[in-house]
C-alpha beads as a LAMMPS data file, in Angstrom:
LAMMPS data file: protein, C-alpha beads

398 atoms
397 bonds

1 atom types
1 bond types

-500.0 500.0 xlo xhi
-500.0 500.0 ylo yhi
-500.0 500.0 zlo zhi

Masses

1 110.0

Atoms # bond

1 1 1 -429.463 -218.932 47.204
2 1 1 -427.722 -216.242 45.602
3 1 1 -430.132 -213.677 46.769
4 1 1 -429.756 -215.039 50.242
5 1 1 -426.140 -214.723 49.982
6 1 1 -425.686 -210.934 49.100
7 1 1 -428.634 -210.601 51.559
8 1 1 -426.519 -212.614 54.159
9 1 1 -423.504 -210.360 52.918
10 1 1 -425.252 -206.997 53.247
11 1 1 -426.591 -207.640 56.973
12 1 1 -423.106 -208.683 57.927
13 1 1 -421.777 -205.509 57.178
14 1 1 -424.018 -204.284 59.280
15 1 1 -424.008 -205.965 62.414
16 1 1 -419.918 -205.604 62.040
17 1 1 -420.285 -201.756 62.397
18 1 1 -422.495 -202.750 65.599
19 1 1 -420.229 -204.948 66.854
20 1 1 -417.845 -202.428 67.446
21 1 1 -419.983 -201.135 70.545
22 1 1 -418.393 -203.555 73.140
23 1 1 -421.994 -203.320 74.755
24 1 1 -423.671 -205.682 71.587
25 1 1 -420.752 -207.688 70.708
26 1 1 -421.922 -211.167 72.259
27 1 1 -425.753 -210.457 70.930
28 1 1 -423.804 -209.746 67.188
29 1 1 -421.957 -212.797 67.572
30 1 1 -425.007 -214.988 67.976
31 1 1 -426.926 -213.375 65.180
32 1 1 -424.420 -213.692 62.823
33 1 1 -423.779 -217.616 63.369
34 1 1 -427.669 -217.830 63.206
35 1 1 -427.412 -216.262 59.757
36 1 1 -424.807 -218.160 58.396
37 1 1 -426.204 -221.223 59.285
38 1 1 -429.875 -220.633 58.305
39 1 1 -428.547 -220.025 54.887
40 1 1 -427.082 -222.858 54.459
41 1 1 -429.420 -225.420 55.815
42 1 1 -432.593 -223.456 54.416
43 1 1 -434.045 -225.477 51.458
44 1 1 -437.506 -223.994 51.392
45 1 1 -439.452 -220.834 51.102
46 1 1 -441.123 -221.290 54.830
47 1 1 -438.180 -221.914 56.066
48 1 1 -436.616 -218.311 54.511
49 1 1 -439.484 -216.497 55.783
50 1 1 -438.712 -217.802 59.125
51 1 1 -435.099 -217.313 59.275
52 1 1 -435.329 -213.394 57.843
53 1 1 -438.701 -212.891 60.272
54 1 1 -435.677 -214.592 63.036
55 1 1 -433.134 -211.329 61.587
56 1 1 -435.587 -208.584 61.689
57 1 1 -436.274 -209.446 65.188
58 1 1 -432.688 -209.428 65.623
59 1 1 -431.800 -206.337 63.670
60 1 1 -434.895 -205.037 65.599
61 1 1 -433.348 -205.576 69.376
62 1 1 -430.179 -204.235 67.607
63 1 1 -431.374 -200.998 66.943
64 1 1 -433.594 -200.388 70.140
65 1 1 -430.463 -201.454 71.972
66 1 1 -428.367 -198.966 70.111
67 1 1 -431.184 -196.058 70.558
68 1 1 -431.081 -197.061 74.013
69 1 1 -427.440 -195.925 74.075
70 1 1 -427.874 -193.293 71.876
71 1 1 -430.010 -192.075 74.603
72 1 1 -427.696 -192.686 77.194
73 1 1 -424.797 -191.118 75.823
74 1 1 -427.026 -187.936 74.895
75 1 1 -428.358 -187.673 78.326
76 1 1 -424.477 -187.955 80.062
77 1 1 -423.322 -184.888 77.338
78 1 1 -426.061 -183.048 78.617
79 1 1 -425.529 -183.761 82.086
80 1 1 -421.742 -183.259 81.397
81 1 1 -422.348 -179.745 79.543
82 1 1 -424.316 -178.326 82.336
83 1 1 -421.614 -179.422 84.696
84 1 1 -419.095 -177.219 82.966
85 1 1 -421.495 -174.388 82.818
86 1 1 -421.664 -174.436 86.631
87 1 1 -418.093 -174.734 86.354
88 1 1 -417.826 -171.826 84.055
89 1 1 -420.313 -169.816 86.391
90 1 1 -418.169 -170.460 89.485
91 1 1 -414.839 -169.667 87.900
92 1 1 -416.440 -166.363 87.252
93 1 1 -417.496 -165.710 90.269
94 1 1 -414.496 -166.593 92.123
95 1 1 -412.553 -164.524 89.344
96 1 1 -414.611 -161.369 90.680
97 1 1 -414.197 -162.238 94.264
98 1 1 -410.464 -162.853 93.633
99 1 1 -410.271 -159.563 91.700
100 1 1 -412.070 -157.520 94.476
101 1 1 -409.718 -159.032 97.334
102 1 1 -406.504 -158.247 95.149
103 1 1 -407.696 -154.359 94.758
104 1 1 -408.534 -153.938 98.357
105 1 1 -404.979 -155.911 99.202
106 1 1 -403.751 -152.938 97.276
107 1 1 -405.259 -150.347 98.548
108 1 1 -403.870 -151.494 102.223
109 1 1 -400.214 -151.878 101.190
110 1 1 -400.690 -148.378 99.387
111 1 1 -401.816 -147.322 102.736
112 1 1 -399.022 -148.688 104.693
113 1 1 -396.725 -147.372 102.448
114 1 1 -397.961 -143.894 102.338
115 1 1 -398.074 -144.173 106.420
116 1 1 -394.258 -145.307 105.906
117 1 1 -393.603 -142.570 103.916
118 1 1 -394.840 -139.947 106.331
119 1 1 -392.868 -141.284 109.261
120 1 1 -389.861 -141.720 107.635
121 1 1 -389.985 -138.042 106.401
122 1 1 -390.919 -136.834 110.198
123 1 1 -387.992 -138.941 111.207
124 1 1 -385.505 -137.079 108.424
125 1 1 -386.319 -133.794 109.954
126 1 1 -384.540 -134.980 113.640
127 1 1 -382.298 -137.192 111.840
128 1 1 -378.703 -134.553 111.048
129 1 1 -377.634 -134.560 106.904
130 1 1 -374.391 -136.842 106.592
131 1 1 -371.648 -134.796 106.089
132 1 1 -371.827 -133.520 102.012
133 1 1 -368.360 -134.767 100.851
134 1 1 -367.147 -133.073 97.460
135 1 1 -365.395 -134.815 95.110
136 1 1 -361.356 -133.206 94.705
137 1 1 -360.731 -131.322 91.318
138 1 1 -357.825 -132.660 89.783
139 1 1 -355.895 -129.660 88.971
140 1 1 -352.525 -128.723 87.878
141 1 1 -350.899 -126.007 85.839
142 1 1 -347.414 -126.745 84.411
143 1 1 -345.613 -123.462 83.288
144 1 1 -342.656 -124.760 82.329
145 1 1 -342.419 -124.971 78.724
146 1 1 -342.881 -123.368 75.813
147 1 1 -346.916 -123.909 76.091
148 1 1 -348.281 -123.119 79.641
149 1 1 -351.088 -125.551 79.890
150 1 1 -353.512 -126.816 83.042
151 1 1 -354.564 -130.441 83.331
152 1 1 -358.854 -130.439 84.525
153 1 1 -359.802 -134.175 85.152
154 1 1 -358.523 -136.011 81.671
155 1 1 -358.134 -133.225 80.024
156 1 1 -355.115 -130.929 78.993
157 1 1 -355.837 -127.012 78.313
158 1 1 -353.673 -124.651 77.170
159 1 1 -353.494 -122.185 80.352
160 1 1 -353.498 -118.794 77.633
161 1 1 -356.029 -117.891 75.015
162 1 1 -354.220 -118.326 71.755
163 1 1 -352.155 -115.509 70.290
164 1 1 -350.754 -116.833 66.802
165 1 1 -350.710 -115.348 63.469
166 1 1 -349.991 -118.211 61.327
167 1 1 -351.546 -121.423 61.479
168 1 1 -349.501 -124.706 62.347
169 1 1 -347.818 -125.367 58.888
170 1 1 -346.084 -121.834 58.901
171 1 1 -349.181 -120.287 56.453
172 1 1 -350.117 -116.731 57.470
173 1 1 -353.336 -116.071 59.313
174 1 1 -354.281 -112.292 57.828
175 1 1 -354.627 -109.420 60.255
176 1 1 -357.782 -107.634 59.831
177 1 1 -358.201 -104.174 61.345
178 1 1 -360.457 -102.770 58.893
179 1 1 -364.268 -102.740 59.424
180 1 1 -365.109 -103.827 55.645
181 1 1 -361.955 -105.599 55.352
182 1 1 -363.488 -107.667 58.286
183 1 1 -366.762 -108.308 56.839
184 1 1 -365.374 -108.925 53.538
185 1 1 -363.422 -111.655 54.894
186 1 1 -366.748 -113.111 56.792
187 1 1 -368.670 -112.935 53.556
188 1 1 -365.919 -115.208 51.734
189 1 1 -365.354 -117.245 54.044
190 1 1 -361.737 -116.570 54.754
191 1 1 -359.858 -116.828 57.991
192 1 1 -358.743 -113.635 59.672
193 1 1 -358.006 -112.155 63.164
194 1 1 -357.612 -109.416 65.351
195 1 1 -356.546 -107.565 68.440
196 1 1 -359.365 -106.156 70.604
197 1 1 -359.938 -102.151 69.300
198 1 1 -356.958 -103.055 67.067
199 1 1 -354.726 -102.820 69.921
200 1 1 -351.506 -104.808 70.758
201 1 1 -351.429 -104.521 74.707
202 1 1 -355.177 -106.074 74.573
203 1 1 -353.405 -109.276 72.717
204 1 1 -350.727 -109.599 75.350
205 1 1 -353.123 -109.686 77.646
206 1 1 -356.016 -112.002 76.457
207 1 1 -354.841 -113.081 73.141
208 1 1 -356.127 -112.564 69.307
209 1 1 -359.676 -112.546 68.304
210 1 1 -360.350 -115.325 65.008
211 1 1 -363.236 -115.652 62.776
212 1 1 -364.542 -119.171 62.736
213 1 1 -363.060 -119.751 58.969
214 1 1 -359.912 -119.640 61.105
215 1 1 -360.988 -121.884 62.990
216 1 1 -361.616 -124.655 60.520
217 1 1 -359.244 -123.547 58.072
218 1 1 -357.923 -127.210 56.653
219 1 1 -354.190 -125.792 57.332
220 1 1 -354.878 -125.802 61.132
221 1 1 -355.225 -123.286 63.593
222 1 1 -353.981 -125.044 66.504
223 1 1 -350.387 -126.113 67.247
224 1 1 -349.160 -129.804 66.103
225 1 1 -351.037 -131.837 68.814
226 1 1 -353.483 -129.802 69.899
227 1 1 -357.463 -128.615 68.096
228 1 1 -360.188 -126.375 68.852
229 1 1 -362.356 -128.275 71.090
230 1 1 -365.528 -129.710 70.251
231 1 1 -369.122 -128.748 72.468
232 1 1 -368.771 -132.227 73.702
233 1 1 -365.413 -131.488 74.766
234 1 1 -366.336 -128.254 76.175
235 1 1 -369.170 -130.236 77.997
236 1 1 -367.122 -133.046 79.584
237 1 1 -364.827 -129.725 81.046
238 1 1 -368.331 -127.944 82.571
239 1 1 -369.638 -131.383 83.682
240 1 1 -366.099 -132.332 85.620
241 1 1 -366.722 -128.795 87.238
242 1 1 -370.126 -129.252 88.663
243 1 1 -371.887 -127.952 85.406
244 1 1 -373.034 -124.819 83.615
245 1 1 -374.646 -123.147 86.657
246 1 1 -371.331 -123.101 89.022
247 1 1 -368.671 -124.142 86.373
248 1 1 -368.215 -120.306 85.463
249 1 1 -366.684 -119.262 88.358
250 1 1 -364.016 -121.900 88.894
251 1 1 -363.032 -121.039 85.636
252 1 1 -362.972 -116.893 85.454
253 1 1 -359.743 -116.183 86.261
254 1 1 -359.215 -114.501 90.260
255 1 1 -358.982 -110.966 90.617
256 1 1 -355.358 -109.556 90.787
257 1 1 -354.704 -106.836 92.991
258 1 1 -351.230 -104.756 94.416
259 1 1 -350.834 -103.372 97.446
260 1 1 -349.328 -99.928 96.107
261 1 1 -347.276 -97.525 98.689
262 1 1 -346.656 -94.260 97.885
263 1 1 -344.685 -91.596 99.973
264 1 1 -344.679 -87.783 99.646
265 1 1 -343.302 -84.609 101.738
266 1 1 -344.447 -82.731 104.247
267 1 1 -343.290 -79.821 105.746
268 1 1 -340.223 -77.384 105.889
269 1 1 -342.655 -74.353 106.145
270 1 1 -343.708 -72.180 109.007
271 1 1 -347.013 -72.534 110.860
272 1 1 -349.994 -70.909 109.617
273 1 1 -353.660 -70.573 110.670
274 1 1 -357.000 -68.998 108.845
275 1 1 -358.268 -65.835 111.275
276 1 1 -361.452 -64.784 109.906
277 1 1 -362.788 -61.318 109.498
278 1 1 -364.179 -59.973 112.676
279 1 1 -366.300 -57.755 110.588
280 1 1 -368.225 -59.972 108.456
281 1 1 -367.517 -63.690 109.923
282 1 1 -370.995 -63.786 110.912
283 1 1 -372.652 -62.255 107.840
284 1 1 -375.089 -64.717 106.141
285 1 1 -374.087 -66.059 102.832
286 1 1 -376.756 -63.788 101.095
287 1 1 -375.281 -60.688 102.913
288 1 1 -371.983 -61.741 101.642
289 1 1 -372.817 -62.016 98.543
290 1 1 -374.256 -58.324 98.196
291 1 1 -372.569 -56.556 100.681
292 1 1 -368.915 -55.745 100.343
293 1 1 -366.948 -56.154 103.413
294 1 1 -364.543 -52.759 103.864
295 1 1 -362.309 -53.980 106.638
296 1 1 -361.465 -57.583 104.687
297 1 1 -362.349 -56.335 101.032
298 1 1 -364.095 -59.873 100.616
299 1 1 -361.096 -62.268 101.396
300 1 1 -363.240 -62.912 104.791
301 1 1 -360.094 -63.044 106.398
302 1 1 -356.930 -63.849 106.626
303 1 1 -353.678 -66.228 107.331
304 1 1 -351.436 -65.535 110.009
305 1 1 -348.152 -66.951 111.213
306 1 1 -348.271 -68.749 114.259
307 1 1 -344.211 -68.378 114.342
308 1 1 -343.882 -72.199 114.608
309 1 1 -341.940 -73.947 112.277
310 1 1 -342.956 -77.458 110.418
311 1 1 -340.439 -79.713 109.930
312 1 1 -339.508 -81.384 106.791
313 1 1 -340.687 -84.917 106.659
314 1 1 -342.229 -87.814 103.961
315 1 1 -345.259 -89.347 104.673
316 1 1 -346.238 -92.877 103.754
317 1 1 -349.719 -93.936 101.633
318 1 1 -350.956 -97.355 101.009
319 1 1 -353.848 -98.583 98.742
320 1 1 -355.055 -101.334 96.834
321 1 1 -354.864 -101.322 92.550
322 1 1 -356.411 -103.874 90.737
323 1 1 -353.875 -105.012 87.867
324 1 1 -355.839 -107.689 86.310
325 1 1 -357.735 -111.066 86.389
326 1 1 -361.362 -111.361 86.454
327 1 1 -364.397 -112.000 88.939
328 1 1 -363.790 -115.986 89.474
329 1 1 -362.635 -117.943 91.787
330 1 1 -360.434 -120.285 89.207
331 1 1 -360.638 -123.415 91.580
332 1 1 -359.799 -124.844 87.758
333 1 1 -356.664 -123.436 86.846
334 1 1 -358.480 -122.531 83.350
335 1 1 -357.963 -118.702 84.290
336 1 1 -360.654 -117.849 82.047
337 1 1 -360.230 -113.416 81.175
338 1 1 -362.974 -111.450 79.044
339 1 1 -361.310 -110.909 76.133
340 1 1 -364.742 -109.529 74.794
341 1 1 -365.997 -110.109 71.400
342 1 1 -366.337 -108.613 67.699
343 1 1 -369.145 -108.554 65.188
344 1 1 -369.816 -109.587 61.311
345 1 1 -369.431 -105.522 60.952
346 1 1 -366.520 -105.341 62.654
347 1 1 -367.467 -103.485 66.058
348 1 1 -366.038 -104.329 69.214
349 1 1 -367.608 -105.168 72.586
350 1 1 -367.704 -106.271 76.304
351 1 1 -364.195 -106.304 76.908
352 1 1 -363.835 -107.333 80.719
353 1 1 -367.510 -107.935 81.006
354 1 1 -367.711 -111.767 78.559
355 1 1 -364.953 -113.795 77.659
356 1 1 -366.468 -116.005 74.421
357 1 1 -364.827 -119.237 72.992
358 1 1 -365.377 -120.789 70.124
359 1 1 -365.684 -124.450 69.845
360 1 1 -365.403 -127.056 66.895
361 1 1 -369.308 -127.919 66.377
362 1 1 -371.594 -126.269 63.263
363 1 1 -374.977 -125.342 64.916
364 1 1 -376.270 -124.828 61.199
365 1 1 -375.072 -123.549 58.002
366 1 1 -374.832 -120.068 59.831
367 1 1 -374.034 -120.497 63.419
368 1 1 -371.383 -122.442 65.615
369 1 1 -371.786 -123.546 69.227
370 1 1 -369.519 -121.413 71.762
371 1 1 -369.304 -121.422 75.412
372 1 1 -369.616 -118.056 77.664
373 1 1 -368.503 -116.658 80.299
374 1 1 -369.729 -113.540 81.464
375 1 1 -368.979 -111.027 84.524
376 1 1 -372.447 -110.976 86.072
377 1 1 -372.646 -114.400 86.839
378 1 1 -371.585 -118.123 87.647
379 1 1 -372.407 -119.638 84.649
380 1 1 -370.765 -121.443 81.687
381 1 1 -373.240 -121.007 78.933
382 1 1 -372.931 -122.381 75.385
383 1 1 -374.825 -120.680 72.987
384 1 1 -375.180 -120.238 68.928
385 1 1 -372.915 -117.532 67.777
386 1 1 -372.413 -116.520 64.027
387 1 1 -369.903 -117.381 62.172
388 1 1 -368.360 -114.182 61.271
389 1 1 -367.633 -113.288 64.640
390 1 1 -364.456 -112.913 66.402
391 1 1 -364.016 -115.113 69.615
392 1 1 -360.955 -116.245 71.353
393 1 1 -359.922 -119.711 70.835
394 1 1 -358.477 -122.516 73.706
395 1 1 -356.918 -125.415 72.217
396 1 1 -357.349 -129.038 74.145
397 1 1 -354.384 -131.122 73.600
398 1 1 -355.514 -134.206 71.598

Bonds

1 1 1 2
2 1 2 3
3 1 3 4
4 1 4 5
5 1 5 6
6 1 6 7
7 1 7 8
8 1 8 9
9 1 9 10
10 1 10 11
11 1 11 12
12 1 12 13
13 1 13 14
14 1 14 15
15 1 15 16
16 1 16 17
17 1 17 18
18 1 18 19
19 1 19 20
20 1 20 21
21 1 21 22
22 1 22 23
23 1 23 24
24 1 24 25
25 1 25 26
26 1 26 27
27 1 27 28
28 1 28 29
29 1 29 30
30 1 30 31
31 1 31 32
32 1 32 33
33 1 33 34
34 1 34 35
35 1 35 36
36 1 36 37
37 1 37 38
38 1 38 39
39 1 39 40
40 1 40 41
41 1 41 42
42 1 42 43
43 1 43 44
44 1 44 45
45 1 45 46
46 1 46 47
47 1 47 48
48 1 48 49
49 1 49 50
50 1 50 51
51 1 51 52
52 1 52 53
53 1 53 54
54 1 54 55
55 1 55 56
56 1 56 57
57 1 57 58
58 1 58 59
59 1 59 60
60 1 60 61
61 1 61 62
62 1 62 63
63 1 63 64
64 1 64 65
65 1 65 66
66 1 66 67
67 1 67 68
68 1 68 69
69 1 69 70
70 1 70 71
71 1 71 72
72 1 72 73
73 1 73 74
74 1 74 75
75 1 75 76
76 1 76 77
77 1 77 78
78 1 78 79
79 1 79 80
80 1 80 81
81 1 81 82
82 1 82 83
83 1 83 84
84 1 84 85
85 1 85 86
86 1 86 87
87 1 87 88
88 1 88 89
89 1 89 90
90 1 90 91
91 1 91 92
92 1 92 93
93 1 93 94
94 1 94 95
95 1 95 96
96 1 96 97
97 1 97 98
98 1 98 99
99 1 99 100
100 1 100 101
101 1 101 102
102 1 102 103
103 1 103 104
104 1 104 105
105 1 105 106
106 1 106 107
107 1 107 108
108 1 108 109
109 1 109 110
110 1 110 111
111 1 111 112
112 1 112 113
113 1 113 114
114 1 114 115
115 1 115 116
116 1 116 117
117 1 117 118
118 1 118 119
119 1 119 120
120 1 120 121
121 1 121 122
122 1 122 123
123 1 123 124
124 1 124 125
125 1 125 126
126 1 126 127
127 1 127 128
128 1 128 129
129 1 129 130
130 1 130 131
131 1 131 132
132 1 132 133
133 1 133 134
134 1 134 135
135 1 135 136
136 1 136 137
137 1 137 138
138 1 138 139
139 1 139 140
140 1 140 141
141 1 141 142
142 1 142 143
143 1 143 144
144 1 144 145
145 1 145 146
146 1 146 147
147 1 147 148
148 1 148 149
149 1 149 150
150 1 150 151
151 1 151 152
152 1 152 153
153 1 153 154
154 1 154 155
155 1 155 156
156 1 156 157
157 1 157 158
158 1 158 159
159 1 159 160
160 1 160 161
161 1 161 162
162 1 162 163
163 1 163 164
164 1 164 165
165 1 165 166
166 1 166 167
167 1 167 168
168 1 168 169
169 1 169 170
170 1 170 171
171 1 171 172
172 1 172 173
173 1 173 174
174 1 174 175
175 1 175 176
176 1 176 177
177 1 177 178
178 1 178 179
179 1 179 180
180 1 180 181
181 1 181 182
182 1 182 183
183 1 183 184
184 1 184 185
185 1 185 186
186 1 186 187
187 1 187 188
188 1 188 189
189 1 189 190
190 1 190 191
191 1 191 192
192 1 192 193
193 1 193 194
194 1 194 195
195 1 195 196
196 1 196 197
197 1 197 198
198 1 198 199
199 1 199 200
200 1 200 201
201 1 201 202
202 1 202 203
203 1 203 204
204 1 204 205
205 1 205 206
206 1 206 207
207 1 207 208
208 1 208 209
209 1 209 210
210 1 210 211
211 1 211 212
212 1 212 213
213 1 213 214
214 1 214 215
215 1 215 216
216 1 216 217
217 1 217 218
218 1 218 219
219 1 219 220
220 1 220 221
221 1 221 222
222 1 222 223
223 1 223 224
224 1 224 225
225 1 225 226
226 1 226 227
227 1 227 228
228 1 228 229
229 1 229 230
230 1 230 231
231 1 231 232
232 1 232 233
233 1 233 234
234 1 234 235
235 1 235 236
236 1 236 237
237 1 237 238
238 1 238 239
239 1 239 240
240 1 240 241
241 1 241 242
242 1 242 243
243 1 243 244
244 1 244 245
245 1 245 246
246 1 246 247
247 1 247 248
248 1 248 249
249 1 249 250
250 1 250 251
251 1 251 252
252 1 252 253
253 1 253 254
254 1 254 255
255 1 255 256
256 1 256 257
257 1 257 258
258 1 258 259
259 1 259 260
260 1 260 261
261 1 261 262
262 1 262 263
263 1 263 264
264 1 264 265
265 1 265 266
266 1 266 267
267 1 267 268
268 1 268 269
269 1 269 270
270 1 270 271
271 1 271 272
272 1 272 273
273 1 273 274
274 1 274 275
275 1 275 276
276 1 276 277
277 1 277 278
278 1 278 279
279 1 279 280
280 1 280 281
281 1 281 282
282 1 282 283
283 1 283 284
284 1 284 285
285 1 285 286
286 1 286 287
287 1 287 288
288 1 288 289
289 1 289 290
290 1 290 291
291 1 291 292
292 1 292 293
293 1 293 294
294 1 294 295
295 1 295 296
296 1 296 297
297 1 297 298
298 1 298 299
299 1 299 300
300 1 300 301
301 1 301 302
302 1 302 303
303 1 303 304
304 1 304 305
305 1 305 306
306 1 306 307
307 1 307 308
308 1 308 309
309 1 309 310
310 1 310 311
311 1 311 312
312 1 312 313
313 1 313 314
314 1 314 315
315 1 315 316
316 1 316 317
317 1 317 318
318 1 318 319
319 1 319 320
320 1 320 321
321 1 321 322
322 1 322 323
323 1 323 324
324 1 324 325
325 1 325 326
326 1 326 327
327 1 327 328
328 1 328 329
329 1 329 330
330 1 330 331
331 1 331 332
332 1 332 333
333 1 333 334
334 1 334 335
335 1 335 336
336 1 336 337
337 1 337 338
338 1 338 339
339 1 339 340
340 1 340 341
341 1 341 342
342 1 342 343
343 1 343 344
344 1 344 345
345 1 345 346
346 1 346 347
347 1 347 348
348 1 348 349
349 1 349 350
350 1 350 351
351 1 351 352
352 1 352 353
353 1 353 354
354 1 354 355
355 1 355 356
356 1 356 357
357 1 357 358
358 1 358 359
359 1 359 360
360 1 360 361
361 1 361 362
362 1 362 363
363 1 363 364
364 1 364 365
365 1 365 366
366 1 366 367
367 1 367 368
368 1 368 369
369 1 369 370
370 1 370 371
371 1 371 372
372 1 372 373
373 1 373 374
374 1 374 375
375 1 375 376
376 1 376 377
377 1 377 378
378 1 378 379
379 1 379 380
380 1 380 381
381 1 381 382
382 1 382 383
383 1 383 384
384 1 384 385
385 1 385 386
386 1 386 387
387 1 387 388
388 1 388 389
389 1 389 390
390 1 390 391
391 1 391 392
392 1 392 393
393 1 393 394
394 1 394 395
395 1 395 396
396 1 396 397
397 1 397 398
């Protein structure tokens, strides 16, 4: 009995694992009261060979009925795999067909709109330009006090190069005339101007020349509430004039010119006219210069009074003199002049030809940006100048 039991106990656990397929679950049920109650009502040794012959026929329809599903199930994955390879097969195909009908889509609109393009540009060529409308400089010049300055857009300008000899706090800029002096200075750094050629009447006229230790000398070169202008600064100026390529003439100063008059006598003589020598008046110039003429002696003739008298009178001249300015139109008010330039040896050049202006912005250990303006064209150019140069200097109010 107690082999039957764990016998009986084993095949349970069995046919509960096949009793979970919803399929065997009444066939299980039947087995398993079978079981139970052949075990307890067997008393003899036929009778358990006929109850566990009864269970392997039972286990036996078990398993060919879960084989059968086994089966089943195998044959629907199969069935169900091929399925999504057609699936997978179609989606490709469509993908391709789908890709070639996008591309050709694109090619047409392309074509439309390179069709579009076409006729709208034949249709600019009747159609007139709108009218170009230019934006108005802001410009004004104030004179009045004790620094003459121009207002460009947002910003404030001193209207004059600057002509001071001491910077803001009262110290003294040095005057350099010297050539070595001047290079001396560069090579240590120090601040130092000059007047163009070392002359006075150039620095009434377009102001002092400074070094760019001046410049950024911590004592200040500028007056209180002005500074040397950075390239930025000097950029946003250009910019508000149309930039570099037409900003130089609107700010080159105009030419200046007078109307002079002049007066000066004539007259209070009598009449004269030039009677030339009968003799040789129609000698060639080779026969006149190696034959003497014995009737004029060589003076080819001679003045004689007509025996009317010239009145005295004054008669009037008038021309035009240039007295200053430049080649610009100075639609700015800047009134840019070429105060010209000097070099790290102290030589001078291109007075009235460039007008060069330092600003606040290192290039490099040895060079500074600067902005140009130059007599041969429109520009406003900023280049990389050297330190040891002398420029003239605009200060921007701050």
């Amino acid at each position: 009995m107690r082999m039957l039991n764990f016998l009986f106990n084993d095949e349970l656990g069995v046919l509960q694992r096949f009793y979970n397929n919803r399929s065997m679950k009444n066939l299980v049920n039947v087995l398993v009261f079978s079981l139970g109650f052949g075990v307890v009502h067997a008393q003899s040794k036929k009778e358990m060979i006929v109850l566990l012959n009864s269970r392997v026929d039972s286990l036996s329809q078990v398993v060919a009925s879960e084989r059968s599903e086994n089966t089943r199930l195998t044959t629907k994955i199969g069935q169900l795999e091929a399925a999504i390879k057609r699936l997978e097969n179609e989606k490709s195909a469509l993908d391709v067909n789908l890709e070639a009908q996008r591309k050709l889509k694109d090619a047409q609109i392309k074509s439309k709109q390179d069709s579009l393009a076409l006729v709208v540009k034949e249709l600019l060529l009747y159609k007139p330009a709108p009218p170009k409308v230019e934006e108005k400089l802001i410009v004004a010049q104030d004179v009045s006090g004790p620094i003459k300055t121009v207002t460009i857009g947002k910003q404030v300008w001193m209207l004059e190069n600057l002509n001071v000899a001491t910077f803001k706090n009262g110290v003294a800029i040095p005057e350099v005339q010297d050539k070595d002096a001047w290079e001396n200075a560069n090579d240590n750094q120090q601040a130092a101007w000059c007047y163009y050629d070392n002359d006075p009447k150039n620095g009434e006229k377009y102001g002092k020349l400074y070094n760019w230790f001046a410049v950024i000398d911590v004592n200040g070169l500028c007056p209180q509430g002005w500074h040397v202008p950075s390239d930025v600064e000097w950029d946003t100026l250009v910019t508000y004039l149309g930039g570099k390529d037409v900003a130089g003439n609107k700010l080159k100063a105009k030419l200046l010119t007078k109307n002079i008059v002049e007066y000066y006598d004539v007259g209070g003589y009598d009449e004269t006219i030039w009677k030339s020598c009968a003799n040789c008046s129609h000698w060639t110039e080779k026969q006149k210069e190696n034959f003497p003429c014995n009737v004029c002696k060589n003076t080819r003739g001679k003045s004689i009074k007509t025996g009317k008298f010239i009145p005295k009178s004054r008669k009037k001249t008038e021309h035009i003199e240039t007295i200053g300015g430049w080649n610009g139109t100075n639609e700015s008010g800047f009134t840019g002049l070429p105060g010209g330039e000097r070099d790290h040896y102290g030589n001078y050049y291109h007075i009235g030809k460039f007008g060069n202006w330092w600003s606040s912005t290192e290039g490099n250990t040895y060079s500074v940006w600067d902005r140009d303006l130059n007599l041969f064209s429109g520009n406003a150019d900023s280049y990389f100048s050297n330190k040891d140069y002398g420029f003239s200097v605009r200060c921007l109010r701050d």
